[in-house]
C-alpha positions as CSV (number, residue, x, y, z in Angstrom):
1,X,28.9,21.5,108.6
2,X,29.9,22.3,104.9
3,X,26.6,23.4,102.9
4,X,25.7,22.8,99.1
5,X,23.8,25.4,97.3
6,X,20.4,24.4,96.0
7,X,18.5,27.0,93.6
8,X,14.9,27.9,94.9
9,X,12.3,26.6,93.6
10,X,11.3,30.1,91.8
11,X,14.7,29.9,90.3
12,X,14.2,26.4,88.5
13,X,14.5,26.7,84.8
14,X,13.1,24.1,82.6
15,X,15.7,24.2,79.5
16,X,18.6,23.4,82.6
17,X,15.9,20.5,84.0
18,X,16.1,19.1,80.5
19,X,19.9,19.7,79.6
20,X,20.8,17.9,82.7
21,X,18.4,15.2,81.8
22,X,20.0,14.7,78.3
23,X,22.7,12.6,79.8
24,X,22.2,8.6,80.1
25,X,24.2,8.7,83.5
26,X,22.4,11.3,85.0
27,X,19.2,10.0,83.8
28,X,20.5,6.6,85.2
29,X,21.0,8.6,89.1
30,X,17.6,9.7,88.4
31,X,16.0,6.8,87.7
32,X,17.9,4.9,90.7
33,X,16.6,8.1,93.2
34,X,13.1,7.6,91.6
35,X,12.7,3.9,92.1
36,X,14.5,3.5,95.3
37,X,12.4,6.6,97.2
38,X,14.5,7.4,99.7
39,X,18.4,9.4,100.0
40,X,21.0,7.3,98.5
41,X,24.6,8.2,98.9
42,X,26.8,8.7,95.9
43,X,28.2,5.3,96.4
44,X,24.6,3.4,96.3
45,X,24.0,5.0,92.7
46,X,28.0,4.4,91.4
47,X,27.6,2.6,88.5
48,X,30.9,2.0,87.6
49,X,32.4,5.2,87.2
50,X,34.8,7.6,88.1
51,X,34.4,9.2,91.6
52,X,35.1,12.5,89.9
53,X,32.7,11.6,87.0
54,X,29.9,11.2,89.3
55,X,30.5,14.2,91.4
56,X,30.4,16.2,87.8
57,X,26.4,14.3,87.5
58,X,25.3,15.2,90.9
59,X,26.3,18.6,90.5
60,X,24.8,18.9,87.5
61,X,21.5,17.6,88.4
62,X,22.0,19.5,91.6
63,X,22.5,23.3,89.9
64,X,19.5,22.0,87.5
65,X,17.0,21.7,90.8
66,X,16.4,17.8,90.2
67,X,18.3,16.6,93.4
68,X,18.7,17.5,96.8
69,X,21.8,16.6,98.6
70,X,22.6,16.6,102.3
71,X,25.9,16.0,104.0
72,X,25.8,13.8,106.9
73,X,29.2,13.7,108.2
74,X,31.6,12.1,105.4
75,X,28.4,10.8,103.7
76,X,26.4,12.7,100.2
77,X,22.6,11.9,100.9
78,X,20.4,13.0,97.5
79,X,16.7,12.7,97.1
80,X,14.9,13.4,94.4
81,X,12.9,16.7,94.3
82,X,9.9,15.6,93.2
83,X,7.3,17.3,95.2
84,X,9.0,20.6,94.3
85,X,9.5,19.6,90.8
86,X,5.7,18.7,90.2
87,X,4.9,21.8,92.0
88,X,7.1,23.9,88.7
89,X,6.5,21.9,86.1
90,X,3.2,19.8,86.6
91,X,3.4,16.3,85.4
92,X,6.6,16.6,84.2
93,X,8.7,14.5,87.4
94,X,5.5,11.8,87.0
95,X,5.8,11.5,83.0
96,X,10.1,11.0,83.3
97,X,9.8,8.7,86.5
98,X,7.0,6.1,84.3
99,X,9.7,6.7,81.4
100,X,12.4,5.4,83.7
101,X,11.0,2.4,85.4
């Protein structure tokens, strides 16, 4: 089973949390991963857009720390980090997910 580097939680940096935030369509996965509250493939969050421009988002918000993702035989599972997030940067996951709903 192929696995997908996510940084530690140590290793989180807040300026990459906020650059990867400063995207509409990443703050669009976000929200989605936020409201729903459970791991939604790639496919559940396509809004539209290229395969290969979605890939870009996930890594992105991946390499940031913001998502989790899980392979499950052909199928991308991501989650949200929140617990992990709130435990780096309290109140900042809590603030953005109000903003988003």
């Amino acid at each position: 089973m192929r696995q997908i580097h996510h940084p530690p939680l140590d290793q989180i940096e807040l300026c990459d949390v906020m650059y990867a935030l400063s995207d509409p369509a990443r703050l669009e996965i976000v929200r989605c991963l936020a409201h729903e509250r459970r791991a939604l493939t790639c496919g559940e969050i396509n809004r539209d857009r290229p395969k290969s421009s979605m890939s870009h988002h996930f890594k992105i918000l991946r390499e940031a720390g913001l998502i989790e993702t899980k392979i499950l035989g052909k199928e991308h599972r991501n989650t949200l980090r929140t617990a992990e997030l709130e435990a780096r940067f309290p109140g900042l996951i809590k603030a953005l997910v109000r903003l988003l709903r």
